[in-house]
N, C-alpha and C positions, 0 to 999 in steps of 0.2 A: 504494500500500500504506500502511494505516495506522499510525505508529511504535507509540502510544498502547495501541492492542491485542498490541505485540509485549514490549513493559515488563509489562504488568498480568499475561499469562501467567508470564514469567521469573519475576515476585513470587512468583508462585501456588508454583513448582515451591520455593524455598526457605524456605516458612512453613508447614512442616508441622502439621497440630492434629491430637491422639491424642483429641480427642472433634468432630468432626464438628459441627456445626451446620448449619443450613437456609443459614446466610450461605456459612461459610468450605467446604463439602461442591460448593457449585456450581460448575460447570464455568467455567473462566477468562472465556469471554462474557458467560456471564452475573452474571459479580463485577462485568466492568471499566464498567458506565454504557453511555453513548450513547461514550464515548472506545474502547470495543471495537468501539461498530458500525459508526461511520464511516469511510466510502472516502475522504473528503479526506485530506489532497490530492493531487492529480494530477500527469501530465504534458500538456505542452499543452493547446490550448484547447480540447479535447475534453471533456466531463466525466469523472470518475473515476467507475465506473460499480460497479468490483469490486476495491476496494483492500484492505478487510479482509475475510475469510472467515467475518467472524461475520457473522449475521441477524440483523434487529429482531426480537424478541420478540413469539409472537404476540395480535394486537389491538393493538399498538402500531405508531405513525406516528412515523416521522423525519425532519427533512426540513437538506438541507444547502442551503448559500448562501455563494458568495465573487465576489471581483474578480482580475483579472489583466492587469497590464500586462506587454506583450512590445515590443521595441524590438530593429528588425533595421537595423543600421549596413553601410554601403556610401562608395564616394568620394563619391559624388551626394548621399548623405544620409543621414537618418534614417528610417526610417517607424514607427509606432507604432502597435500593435493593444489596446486594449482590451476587455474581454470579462466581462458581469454581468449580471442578481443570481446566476448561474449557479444556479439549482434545481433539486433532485435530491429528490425523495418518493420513502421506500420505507416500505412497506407489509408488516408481518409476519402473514400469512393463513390458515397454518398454523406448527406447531412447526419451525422448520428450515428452513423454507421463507419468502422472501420476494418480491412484487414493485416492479420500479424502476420510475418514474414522472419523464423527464424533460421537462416542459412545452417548449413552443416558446421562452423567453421568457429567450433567453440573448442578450443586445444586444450587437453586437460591431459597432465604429467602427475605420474604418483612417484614420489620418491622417499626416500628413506629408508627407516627401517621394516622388515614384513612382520606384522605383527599376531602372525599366525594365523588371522581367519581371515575372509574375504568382509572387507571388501580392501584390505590394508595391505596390497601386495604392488611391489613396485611395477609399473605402466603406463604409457602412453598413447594416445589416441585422441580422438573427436566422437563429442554427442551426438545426437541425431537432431535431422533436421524437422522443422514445424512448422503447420501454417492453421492461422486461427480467422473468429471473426470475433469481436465486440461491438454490440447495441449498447446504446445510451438512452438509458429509460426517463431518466428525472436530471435537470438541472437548474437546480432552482436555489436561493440564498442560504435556504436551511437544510436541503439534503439533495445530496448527486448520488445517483447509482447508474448500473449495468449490469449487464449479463455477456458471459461469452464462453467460446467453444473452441480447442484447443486440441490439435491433434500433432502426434509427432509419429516420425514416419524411421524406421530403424535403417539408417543411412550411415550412423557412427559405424569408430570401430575401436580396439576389440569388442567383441559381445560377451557376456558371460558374466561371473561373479567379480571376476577382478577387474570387468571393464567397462567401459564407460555409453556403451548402446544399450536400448533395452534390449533388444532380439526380436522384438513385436511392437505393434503401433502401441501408442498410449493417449485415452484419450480422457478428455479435464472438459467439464463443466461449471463455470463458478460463476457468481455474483459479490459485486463488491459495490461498499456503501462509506459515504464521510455522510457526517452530521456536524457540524458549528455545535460544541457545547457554549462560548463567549466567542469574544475578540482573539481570545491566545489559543485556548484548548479545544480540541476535534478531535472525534470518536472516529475511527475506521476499523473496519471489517470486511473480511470475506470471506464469501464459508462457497470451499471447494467440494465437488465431489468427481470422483480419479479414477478409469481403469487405466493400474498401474502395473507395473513388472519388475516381479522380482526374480531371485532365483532359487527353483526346486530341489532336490535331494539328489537328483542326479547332477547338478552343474548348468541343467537347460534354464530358460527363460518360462517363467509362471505371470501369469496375467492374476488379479485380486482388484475387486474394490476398494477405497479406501473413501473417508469422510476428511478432510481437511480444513478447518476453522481458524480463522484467527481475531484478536481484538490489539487492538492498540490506539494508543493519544498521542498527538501531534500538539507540539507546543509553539509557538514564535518567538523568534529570537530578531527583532529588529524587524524591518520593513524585506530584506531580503535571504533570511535565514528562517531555519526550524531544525529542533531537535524531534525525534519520531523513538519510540519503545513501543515494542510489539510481541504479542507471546504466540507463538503458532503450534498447534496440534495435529498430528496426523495419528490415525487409527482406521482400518489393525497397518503398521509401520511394513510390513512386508504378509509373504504365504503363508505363514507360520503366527501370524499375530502380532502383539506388542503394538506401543504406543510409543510415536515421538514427540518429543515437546523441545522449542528450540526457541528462545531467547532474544530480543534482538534488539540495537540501539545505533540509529541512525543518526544523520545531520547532513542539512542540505545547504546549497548556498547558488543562490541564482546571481549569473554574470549578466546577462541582460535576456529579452524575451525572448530570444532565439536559445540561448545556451543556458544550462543547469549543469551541475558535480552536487557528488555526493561524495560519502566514505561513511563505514557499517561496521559492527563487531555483532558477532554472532556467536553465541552459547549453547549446546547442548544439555538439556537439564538431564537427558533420559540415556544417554549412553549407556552402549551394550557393561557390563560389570566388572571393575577394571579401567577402562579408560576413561578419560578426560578426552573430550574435543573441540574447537573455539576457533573462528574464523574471523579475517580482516575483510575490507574491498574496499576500491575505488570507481567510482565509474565517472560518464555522464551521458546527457541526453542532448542532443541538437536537430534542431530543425534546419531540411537542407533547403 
């Protein structure tokens, strides 16, 4: 969920103007820049496909790009996952409507040490490629939402436990909502639901539903910052069950309407027993 777009609304709702213009009369998306329309950042190394509930503008192209190191600790060691340019193109085609565009071309290196089970084994490769749509239901001062549809197409490589393709499509449908609690603080949320892939007893590729939720508050820091906390859940975590819960604490900072950066820390509350895992990024978002 994007903080950026959940500040520009809160603004919107306490700057009342008794004459309307073409600027201040438009709806909070389309005041707040490409800082309204970007999904970054995410959780895990997944891309963030549906963070804000606004659409690019149509005949306009977006397109988002970051880094993300994750670093999973154990007695045996360290292992370390890398994960870039992470590319994300969306494509506004109609009013309201937009399509996502994730290339194949997100390079993810595991290095370190192997820390006996999967998914902690050293390798390299690329994710699979995605192509999505999001609707824009409501944009209005006090709540923006969406819905959208999310397919990814097993085009990475290697496949398997220790690698970074599922082996099979995977598909995601969610909804995501901001709400103005004041001027500073916004409620966001989006509650996912996943056919996901994981891996079977034999080493192949397993397909599972999974429910994925999240809540977090976006705060403002100035006229062109926010800080963003978010707790996100996934259940059952893989084939076999279990639950993940992962942590997150963002900060954004818009360069002007065209260009946003970010940077993220990301926690694991639920790691497998034994490990510790905890992630950095960078990204940003531009409009071309």
């Amino acid at each position: 969920m994007n903080p950026m777009h959940a500040i520009l609304v809160a603004a919107a709702i306490t700057v009342p103007d008794p004459e309307p213009s073409p600027a201040t009369s438009a709806s909070p998306c389309k005041q707040g820049g490409v800082s309204a329309i970007a999904d970054r950042p995410g959780l895990g190394r997944a891309l963030a496909v549906n963070g804000s509930p606004c659409v690019v503008p149509k005949g306009e192209v977006v397109l988002e790009v970051g880094f993300r190191q994750e670093m999973t600790r154990a007695a045996s060691g360290v292992s370390t996952l890398v994960t870039f340019p992470q590319p994300l193109l969306r494509w506004g085609f109609l009013a309201g409507d937009e399509i996502v565009v994730a290339p194949s071309l997100v390079y993810s290196q595991r290095s370190g040490a192997n820390l006996g089970t999967a998914p902690f084994a050293p390798a390299a490769g690329l994710q699979d490629a995605g192509l999505g749509f999001k609707r824009q239901l409501h944009d209005r001062r006090w709540l923006q939402d969406a819905v959208e549809i999310f397919v990814s197409i097993p085009t990475g490589f290697p496949a398997g436990a220790y690698g970074f393709s599922a082996g099979i499509p995977t598909y995601l449908v969610g909804y995501s909502l901001v709400a103005p609690l004041n001027s500073v603080v916004s409620l966001t949320t989006t509650q996912n639901v996943q056919w996901n892939a994981g891996t079977n007893a034999c080493g192949g590729p397993q397909g599972f539903f999974s429910y994925q939720p999240s809540l977090g508050f976006s705060f403002a820091v100035e006229t062109r910052g926010a800080v963003f906390v978010q707790d996100q859940i996934t259940t059952p975590a893989g084939p076999a069950g279990g639950t993940s819960n992962r942590a997150f604490l963002g900060v954004q900072r818009t360069i002007s309407s065209d260009v946003v950066l970010d940077a993220e820390y990301e926690m694991n509350l639920l790691p497998q027993p034994g490990f510790t895992q905890h992630a950095f990024g960078v990204g940003a978002a531009v409009r071309l």
